[in-house]
C-alpha positions as CSV (number, residue, x, y, z in Angstrom):
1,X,-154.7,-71.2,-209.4
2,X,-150.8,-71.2,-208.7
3,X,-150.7,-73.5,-212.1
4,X,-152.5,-70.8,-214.1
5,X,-150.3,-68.0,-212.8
6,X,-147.1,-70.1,-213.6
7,X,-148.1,-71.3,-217.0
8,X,-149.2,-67.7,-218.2
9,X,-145.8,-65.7,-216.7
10,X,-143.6,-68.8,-218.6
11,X,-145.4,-68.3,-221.6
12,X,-143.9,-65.4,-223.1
13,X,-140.0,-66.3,-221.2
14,X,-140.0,-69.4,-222.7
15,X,-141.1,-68.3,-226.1
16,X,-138.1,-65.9,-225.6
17,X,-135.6,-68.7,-224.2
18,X,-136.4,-70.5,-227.8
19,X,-134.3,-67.7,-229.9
20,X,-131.7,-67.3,-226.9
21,X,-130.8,-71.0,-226.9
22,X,-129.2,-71.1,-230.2
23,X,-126.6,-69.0,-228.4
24,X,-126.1,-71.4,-226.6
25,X,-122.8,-73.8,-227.4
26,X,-124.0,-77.6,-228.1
27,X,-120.8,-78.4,-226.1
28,X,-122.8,-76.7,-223.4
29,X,-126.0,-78.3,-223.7
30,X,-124.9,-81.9,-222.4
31,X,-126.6,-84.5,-220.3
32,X,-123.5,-84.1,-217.7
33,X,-124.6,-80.3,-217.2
34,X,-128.0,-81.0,-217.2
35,X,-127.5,-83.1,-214.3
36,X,-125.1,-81.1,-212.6
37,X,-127.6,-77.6,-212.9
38,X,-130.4,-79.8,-211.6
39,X,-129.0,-81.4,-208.9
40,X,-128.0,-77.3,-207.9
41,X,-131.2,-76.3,-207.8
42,X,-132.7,-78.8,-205.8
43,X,-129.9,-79.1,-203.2
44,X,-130.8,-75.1,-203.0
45,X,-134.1,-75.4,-202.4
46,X,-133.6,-78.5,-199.7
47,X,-131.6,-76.3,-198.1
48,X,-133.7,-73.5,-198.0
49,X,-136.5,-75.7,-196.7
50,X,-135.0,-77.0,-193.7
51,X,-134.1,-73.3,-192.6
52,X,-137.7,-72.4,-193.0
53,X,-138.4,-75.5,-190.6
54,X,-135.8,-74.5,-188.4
55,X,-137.5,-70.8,-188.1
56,X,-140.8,-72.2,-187.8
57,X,-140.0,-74.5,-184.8
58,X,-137.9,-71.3,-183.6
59,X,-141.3,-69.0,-184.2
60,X,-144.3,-70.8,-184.6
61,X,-146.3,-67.5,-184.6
62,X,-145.0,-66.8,-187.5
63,X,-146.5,-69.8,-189.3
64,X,-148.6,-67.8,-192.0
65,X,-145.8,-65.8,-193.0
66,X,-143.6,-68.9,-193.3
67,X,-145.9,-70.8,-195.5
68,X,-146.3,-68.5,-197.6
69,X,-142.8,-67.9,-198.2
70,X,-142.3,-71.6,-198.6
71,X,-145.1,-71.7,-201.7
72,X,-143.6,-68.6,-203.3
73,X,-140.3,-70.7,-203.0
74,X,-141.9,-73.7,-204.1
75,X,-143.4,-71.8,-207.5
76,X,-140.1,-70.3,-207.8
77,X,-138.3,-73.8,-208.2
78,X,-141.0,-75.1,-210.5
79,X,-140.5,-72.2,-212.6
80,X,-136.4,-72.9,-212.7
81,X,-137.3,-76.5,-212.9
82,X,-139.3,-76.0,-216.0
83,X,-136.3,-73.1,-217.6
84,X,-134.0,-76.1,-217.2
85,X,-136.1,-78.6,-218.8
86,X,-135.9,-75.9,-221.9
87,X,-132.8,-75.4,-222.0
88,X,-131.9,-79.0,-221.9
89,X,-134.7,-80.4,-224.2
90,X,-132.3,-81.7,-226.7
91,X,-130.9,-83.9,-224.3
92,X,-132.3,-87.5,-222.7
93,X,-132.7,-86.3,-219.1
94,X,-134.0,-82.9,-220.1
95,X,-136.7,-83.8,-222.3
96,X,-137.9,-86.3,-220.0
97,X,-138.4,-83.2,-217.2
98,X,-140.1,-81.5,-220.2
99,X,-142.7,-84.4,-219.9
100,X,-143.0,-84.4,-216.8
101,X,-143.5,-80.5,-216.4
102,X,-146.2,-80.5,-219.6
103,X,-149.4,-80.0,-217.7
104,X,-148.0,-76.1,-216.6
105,X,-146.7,-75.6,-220.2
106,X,-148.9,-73.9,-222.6
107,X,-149.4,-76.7,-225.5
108,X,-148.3,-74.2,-228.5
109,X,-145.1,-73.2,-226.9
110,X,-144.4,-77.2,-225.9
111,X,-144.8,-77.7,-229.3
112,X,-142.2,-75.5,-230.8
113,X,-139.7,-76.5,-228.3
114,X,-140.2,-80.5,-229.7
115,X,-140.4,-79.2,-233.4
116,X,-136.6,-77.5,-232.5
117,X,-135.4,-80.6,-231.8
118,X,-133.3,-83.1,-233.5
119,X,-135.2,-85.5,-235.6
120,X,-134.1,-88.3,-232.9
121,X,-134.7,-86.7,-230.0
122,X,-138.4,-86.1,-231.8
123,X,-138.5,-89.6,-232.9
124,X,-137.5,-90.8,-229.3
125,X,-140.2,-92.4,-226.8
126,X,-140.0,-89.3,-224.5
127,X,-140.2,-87.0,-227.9
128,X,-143.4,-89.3,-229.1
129,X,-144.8,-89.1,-225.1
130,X,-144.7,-85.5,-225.6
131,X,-146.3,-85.5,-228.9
132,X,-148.8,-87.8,-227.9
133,X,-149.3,-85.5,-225.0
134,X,-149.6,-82.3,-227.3
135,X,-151.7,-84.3,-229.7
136,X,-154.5,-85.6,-227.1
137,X,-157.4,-83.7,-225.2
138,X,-156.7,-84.2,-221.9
139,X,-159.8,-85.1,-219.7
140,X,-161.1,-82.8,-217.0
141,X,-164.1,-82.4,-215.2
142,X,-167.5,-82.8,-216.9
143,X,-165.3,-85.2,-219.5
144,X,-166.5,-88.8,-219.6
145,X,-163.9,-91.2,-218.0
146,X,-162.3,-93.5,-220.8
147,X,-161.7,-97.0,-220.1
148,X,-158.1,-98.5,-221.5
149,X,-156.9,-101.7,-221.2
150,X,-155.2,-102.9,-217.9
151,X,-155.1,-105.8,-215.9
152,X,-155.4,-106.6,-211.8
153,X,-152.5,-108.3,-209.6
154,X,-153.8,-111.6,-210.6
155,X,-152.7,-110.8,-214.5
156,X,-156.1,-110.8,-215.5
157,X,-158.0,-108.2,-217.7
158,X,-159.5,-105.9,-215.7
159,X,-163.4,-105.5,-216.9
160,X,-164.5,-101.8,-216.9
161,X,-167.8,-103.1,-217.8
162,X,-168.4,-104.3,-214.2
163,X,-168.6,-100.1,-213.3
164,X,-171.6,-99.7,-215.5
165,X,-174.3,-97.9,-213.1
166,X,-171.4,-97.3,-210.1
167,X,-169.4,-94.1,-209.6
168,X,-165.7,-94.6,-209.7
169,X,-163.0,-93.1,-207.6
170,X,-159.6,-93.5,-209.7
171,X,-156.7,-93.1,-208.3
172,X,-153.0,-92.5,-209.8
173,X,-150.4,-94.1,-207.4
174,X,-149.4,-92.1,-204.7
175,X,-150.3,-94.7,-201.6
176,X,-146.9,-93.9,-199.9
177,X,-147.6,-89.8,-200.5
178,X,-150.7,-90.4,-198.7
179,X,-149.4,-91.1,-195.7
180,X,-151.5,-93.5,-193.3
181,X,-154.2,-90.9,-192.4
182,X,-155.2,-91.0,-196.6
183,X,-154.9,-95.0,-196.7
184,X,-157.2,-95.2,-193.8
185,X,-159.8,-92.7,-195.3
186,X,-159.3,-95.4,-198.6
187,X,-160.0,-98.1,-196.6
188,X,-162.9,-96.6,-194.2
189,X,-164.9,-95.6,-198.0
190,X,-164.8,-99.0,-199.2
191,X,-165.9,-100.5,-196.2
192,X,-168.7,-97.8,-195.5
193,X,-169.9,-98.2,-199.3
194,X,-171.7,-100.3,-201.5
195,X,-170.5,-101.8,-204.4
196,X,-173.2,-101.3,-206.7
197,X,-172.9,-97.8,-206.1
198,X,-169.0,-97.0,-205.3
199,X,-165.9,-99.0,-207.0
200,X,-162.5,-97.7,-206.1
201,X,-160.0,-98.6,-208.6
202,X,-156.2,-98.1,-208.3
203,X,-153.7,-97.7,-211.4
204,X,-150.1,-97.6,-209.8
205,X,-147.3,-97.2,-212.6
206,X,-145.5,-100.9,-212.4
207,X,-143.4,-102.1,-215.0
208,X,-144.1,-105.4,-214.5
209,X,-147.0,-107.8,-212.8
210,X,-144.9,-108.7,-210.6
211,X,-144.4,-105.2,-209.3
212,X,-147.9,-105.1,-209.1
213,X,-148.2,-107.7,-207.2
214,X,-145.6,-106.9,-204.9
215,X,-147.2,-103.4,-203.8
216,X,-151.0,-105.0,-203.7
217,X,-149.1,-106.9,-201.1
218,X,-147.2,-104.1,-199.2
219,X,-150.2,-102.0,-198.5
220,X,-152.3,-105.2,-197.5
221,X,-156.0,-104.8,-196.4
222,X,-157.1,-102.5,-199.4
223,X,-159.5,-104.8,-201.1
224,X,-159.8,-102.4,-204.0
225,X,-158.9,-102.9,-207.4
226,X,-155.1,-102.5,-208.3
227,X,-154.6,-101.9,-211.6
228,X,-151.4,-101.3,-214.3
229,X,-150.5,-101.7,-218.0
230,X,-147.6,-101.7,-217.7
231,X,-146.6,-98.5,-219.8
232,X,-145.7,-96.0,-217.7
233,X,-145.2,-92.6,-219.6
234,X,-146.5,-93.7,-222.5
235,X,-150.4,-95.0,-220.5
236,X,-153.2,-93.3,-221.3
237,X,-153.3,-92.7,-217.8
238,X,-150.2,-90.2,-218.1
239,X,-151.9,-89.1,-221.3
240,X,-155.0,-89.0,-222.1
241,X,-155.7,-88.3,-218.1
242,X,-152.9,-86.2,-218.0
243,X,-151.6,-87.8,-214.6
244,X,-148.1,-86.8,-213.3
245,X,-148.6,-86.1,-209.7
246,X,-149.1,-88.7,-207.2
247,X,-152.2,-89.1,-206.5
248,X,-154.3,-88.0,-209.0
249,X,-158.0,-88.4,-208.6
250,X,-160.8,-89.0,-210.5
251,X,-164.3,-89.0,-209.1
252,X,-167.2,-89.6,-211.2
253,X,-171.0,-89.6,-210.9
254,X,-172.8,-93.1,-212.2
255,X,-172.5,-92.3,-215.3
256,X,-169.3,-91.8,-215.0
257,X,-168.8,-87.9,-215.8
258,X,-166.0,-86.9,-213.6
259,X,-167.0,-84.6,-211.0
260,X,-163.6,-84.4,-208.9
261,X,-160.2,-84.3,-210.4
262,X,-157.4,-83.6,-208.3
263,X,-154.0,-84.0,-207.4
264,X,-153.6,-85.5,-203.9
265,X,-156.9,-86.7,-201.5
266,X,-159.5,-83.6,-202.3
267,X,-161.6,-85.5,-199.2
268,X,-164.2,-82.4,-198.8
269,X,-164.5,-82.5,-202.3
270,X,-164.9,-85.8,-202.6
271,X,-167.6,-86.1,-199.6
272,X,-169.6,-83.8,-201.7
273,X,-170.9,-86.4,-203.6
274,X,-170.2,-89.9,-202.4
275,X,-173.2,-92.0,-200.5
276,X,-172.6,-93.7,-197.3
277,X,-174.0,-97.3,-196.2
């Protein structure tokens, strides 16, 4: 719900910001200041998070109030995070925030802040990423999953035909984010299911096999399929899935309709329709 609410109040501001930024010097609008307003605003809000811990652990009965402070700070700082991203689009670093704001920007706005820019910056990968973005129907729930080609650890194509007749859980990164108590529920469903009817089946955004490989190996004892191609923003799992957050899930039914998409371990959700040994 908070994604709704902050794509709808940035619609009409950002539409706004479009006409104000020709105001704006080019000398202004520089990768240097970029970074430089950037860093400010996350420094801020670090800051302003550890005092909200410090009161918490000073008044724990206050613990309602306080988190709901911290998630109006929290959409706050998205909001200036994506303002930024606007402002800065015709430079590298800025339009690569654009992309990776685009799921809480309304598609016809996104696309008249990349039809302002430069015909480089348009032409750029982050510029096509964007386009490719804004030219794709992302998949959501009741969409059939879409296979794309990837291979495991070992280098070897990964067969999405070997999922016919099983539901899939798919998950985008985000084994670290986790934390242990999310990598043990991983580990438990495998074990507890069986592979004709369950398949879990990892993508994590390496750039290379070898970075593959070496993660397979750091979280050691998940027997589950680790997956990559190796494309990063330019995947179909950034687009076509529309995956930015780590994780991103995907549950599907056997016929692999997706019936639980989420960012981060939605476990109730998920329990909802899995089958246990």
């Amino acid at each position: 719900m908070r994604r709704l609410t902050l794509k709808m109040s940035l619609g009409l501001s950002l539409l706004l910001m479009l006409s104000c930024n020709s105001k704006v010097s080019d000398e202004a609008l520089t990768e240097e200041n970029y970074l430089h307003e950037d860093s400010l605003l996350w420094i801020t809000f670090n800051n302003e998070t550890e005092n909200l811990f410090s009161l918490l652990e000073n008044q724990p009965e206050s613990k309602d109030s306080i988190i709901d402070i911290y998630n109006a700070m929290i959409e706050e700082a998205n909001r200036k995070n994506i303002a930024l991203a606007f402002k800065y689009a015709s430079t590298p670093s800025g339009l690569a925030r654009l992309f990776m704001t685009r799921n809480y920007i309304d598609k016809d706005t996104l696309r008249q802040v990349l039809a302002s820019l430069s015909y480089d910056m348009q032409k750029s990968k982050m510029g096509l990423n964007i386009k490719a973005h804004l030219d794709t129907e992302q998949l959501s729930v009741g969409s059939t999953l879409v296979p794309f080609p990837c291979v495991t650890e070992e280098n070897v194509e990964f067969d999405w035909n070997q999922l016919k007749g099983k539901q899939i859980l798919l998950l985008y990164g985000g084994l670290g984010c986790m934390g242990d108590e999310g990598r043990e529920y991983l580990k438990t469903l495998y074990k507890q299911t069986n592979r004709e009817d369950l398949e879990i089946v990892l993508y994590w955004p390496s750039s290379s096999i070898e970075d593959l490989k070496s993660v397979k190996e750091h979280y050691v004892g998940n027997d589950y399929a680790f997956v990559s191609d190796f494309k990063l923003d330019a995947s179909p799992i950034r687009i076509k899935y529309g995956c930015q957050a780590t994780p991103t899930c995907f549950l599907t039914d056997k016929n692999h309709i997706i019936v639980v998409k989420s960012e981060g371990l939605n476990i109730d959700e998920f329990e909802k329709y899995l089958k246990r040994k």
